[in-house]
TORTI-893808 format. One record per atom (N, C-alpha, C): residue in one letter; y, x, z. Coordinates in pm, whole numbers, padded with zeros to 5 digits, always signed. Atoms other than C-alpha are relative to their C-alpha. Example, Ala and Ser with C-alpha at 12.3 -4.5 7.8 and 13.67 -1.06 7.14 Angstrom:
BEGIN
A-00119+00089+00000A-00450+01230+00780A+00120+00090+00000S-00119-00082-00006S-00106+01367+00714S+00109-00077+00073
END
This chain:
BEGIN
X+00042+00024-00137X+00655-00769-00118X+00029+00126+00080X-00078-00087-00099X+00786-00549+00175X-00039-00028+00136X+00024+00007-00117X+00663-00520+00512X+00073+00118+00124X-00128-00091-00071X+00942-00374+00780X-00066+00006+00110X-00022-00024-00124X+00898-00246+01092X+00126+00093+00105X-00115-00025-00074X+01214-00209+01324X-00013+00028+00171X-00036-00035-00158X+01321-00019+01645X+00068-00052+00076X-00138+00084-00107X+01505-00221+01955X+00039+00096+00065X-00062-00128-00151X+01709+00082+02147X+00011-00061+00084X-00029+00042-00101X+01769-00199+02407X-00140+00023+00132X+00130-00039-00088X+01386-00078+02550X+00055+00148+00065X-00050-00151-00064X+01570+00264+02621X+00090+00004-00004X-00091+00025-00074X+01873+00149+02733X+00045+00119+00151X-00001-00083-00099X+01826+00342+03065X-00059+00160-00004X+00046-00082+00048X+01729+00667+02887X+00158+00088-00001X-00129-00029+00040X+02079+00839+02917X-00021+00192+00010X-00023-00113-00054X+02180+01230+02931X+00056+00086-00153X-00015-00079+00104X+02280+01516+02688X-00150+00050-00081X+00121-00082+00149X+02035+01601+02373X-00144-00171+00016X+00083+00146-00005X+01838+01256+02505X-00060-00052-00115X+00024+00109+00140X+01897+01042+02236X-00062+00108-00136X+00025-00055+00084X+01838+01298+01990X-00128+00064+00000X+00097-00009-00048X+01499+01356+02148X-00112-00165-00029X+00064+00150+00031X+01427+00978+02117X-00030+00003-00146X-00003-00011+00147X+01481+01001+01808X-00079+00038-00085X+00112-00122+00089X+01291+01292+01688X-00166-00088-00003X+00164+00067-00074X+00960+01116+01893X-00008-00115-00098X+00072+00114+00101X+01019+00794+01664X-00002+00051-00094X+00013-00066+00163X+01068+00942+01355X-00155+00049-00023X+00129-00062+00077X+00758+01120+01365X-00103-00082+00045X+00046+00121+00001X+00620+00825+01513X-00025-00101-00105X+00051+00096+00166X+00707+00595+01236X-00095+00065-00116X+00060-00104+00092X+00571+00859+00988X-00169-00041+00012X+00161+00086-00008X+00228+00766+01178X+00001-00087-00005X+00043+00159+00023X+00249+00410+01196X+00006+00011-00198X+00014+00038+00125X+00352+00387+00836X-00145+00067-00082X+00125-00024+00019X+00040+00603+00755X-00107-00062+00025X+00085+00083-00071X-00159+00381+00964X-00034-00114-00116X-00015+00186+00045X-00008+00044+00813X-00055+00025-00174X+00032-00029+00140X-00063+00217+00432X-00199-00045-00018X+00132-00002-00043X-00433+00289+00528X-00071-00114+00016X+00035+00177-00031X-00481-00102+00670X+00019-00050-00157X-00008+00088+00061X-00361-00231+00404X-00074-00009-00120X+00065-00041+00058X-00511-00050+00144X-00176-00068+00020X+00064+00047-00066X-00831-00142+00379X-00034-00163-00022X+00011+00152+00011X-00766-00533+00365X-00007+00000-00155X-00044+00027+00165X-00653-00501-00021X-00179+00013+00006X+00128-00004+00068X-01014-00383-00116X-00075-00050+00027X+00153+00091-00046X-01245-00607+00116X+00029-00110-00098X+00012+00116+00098X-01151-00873-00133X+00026+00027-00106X+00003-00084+00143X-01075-00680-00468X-00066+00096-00015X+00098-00087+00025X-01329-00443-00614X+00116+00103-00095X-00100-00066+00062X-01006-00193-00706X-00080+00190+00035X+00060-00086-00066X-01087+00147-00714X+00119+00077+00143X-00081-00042-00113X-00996+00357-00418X+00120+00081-00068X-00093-00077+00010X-00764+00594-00578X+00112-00015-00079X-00100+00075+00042X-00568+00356-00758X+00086-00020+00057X-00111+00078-00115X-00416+00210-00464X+00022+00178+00099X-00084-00068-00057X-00233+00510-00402X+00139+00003+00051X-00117+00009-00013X+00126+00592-00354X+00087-00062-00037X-00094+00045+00103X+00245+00434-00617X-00039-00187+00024X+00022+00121-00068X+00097+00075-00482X+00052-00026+00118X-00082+00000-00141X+00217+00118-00142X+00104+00121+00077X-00101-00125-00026X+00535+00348-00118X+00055-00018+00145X-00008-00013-00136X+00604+00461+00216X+00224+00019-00016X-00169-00057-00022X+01045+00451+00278X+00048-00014+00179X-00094+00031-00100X+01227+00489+00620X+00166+00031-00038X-00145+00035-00019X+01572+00396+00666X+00064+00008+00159X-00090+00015-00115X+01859+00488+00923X-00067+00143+00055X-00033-00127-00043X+01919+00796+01115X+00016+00017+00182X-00006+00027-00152X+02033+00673+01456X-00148-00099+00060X+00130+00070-00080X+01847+00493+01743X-00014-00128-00033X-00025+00126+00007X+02011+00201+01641X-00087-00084-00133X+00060+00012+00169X+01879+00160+01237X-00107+00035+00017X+00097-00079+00100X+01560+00316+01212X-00085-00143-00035X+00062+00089+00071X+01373+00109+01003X-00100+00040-00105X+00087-00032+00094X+01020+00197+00840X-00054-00123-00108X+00040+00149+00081X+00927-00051+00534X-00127+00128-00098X+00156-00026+00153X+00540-00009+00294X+00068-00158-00120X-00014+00094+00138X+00650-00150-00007X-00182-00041-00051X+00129+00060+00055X+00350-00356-00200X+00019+00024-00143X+00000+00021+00154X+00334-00306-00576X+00010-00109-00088X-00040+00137+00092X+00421-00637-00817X-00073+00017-00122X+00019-00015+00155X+00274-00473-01088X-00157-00038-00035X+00129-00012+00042X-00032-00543-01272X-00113+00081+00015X+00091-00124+00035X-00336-00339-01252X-00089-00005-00110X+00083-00049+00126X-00528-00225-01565X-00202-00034+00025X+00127+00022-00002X-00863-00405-01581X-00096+00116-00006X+00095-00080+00048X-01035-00069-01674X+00022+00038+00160X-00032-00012-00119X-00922-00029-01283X-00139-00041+00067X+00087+00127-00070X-01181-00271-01135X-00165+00070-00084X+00131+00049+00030X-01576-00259-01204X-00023-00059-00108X+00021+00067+00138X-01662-00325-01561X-00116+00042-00101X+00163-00033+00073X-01979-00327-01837X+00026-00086-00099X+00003+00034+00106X-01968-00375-02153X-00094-00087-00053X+00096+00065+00031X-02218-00623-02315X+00026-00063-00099X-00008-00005+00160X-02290-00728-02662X+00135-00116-00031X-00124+00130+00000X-02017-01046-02575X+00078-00004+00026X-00186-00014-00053X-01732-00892-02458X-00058+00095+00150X-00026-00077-00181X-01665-00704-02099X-00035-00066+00090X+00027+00097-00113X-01806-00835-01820X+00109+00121+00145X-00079-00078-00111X-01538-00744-01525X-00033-00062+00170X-00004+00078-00167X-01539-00800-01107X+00109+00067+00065X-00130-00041-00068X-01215-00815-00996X+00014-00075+00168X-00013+00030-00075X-01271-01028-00723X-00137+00034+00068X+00129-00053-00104X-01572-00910-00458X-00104-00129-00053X+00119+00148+00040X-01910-01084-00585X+00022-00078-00106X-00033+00025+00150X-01759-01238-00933X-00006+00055-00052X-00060-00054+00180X-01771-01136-01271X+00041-00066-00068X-00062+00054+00105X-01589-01241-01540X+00001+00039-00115X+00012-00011+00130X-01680-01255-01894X+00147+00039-00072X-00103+00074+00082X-01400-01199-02105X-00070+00078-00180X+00062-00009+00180X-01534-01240-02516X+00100+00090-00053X-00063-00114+00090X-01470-01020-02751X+00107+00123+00041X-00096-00143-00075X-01297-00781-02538X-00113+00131-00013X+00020-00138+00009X-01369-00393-02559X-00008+00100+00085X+00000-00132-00066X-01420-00062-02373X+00094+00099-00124X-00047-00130+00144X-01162+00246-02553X+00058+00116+00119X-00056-00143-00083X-01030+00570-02328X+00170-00064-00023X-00158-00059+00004X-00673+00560-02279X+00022+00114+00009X-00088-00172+00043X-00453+00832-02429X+00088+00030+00115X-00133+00013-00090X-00192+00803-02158X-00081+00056+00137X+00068-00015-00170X-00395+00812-01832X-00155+00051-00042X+00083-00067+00020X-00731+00946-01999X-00148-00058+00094X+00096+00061-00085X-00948+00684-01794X-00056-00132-00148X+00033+00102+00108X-01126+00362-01982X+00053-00124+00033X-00089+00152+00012X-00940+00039-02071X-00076-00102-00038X+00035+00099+00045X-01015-00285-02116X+00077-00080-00122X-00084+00020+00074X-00871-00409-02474X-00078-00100-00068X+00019+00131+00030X-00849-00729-02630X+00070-00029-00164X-00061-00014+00082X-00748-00750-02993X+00085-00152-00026X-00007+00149+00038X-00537-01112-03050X-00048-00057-00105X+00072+00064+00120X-00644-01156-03378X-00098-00006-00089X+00137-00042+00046X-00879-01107-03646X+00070+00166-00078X-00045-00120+00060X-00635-00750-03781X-00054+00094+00142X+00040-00135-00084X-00728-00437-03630X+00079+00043+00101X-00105-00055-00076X-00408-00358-03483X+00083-00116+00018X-00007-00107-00117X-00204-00405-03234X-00157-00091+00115X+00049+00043-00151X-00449-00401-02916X+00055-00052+00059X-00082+00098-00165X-00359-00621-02613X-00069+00108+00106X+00082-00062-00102X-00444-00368-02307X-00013-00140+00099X+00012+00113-00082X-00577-00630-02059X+00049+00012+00174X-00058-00008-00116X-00392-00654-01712X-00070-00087+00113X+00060+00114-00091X-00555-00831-01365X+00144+00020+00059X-00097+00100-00079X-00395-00961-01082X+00093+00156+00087X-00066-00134-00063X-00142-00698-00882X-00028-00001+00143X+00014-00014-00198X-00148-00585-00504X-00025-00064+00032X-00093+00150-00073X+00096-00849-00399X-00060-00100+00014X+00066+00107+00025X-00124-01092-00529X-00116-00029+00089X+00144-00055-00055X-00465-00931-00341X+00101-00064+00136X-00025-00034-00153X-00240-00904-00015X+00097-00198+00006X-00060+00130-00029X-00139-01313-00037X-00054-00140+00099X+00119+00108-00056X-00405-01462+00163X+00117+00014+00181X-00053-00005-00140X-00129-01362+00479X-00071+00058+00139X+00056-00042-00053X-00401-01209+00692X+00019+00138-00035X-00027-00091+00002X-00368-00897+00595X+00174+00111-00008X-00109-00046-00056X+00007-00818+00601X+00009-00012+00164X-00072+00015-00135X+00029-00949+00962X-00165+00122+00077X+00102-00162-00052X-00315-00675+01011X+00082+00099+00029X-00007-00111+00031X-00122-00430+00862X+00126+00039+00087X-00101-00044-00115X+00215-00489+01111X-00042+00004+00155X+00050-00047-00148X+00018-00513+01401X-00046+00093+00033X+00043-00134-00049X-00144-00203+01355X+00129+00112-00018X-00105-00098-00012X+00168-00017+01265X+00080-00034+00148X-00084+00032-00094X+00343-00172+01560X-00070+00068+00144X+00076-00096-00097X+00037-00038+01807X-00017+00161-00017X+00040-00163+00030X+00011+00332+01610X+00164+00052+00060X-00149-00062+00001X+00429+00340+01663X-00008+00022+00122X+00027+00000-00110X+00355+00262+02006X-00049+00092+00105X+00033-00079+00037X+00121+00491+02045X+00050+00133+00040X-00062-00098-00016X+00236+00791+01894X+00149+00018+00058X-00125-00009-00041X+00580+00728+02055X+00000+00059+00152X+00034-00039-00067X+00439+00761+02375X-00057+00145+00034X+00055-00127-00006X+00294+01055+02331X+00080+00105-00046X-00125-00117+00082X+00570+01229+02124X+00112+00030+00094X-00104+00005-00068X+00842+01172+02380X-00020+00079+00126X+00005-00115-00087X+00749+01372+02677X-00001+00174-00061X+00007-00133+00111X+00678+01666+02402X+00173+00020-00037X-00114-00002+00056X+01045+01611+02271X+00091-00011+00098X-00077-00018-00042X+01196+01546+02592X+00030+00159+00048X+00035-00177-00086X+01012+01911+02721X+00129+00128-00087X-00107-00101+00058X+01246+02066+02457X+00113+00000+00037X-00139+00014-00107X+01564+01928+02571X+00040+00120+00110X-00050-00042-00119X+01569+02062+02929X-00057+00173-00007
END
């Protein structure tokens, strides 16, 4: 999942002169930079009112920030969404004599039997592990639902471009008299 936000130069069309454009420029760039901070922030925001994830999960690596293009014509900021699973030991969880009780979704829990609490070696946090059979080995680490999945209800992507589209707005306004002052 991918959420873009794109520049029209045809709004500054009548913007002409030497070092101009390269003034425009500068003002969105560091413009987008805030919106995409903004739109990260939102979304992050929407993700957790309905998943009990922790906060510092849904870092960078859930919603990677990229811009694209150089001119007035291309620029193009996109928040990638993550596809990937997250690690039940992620989420709100308690052990009990019947297995893990987890709440991945706000206000649910979910039993799951014979499941476990163990530290992961790798990341040094606690996992949720599930053995398939009746042998000791191998563990199943247990996986919930990913981002993408959280952010599918469609309300919250079109949050998260409207507020980038008002922060670009925004700081664009405000950046561009600063950037033209250098110019002249």
């Amino acid at each position: 999942m991918e959420l873009q936000l794109q520049f029209d130069p045809r709004d500054l069309a009548r913007l002409t002169g030497p070092g101009i454009e390269r003034a425009v420029v500068s003002a969105l760039r560091k413009g987008g930079r805030d919106a995409l901070r903004a739109m990260r922030a939102t979304a992050k925001k929407g993700t957790r009112e309905k998943v009990r994830i922790r906060a510092g999960y849904l870092a960078d690596r859930s919603f990677p920030l990229r811009r694209r293009g150089t001119g007035l014509a291309d620029l193009v900021w996109e928040l990638g969404v993550s596809g990937q699973e997250v690690p039940l030991g992620e989420y709100p969880r308690r052990a009990t004599r019947r297995g893990v009780s987890v709440e991945v979704a706000r206000g649910k829990r979910t039993l799951l039997k014979s499941a476990f609490l163990a530290r992961r070696k790798a990341v040094g946090r606690e996992g949720v592990f599930l053995r398939p059979g009746k042998e000791r080995y191998p563990m199943g680490h247990r996986l919930g639902l990913s981002v993408a999945q959280s952010m599918a209800d469609g309300r919250t992507p079109r949050d998260t471009l409207n507020r980038g589209v008002t922060v670009l707005r925004s700081a664009f306004l405000r950046l561009l008299p600063l950037e033209l002052g250098r110019v002249r």
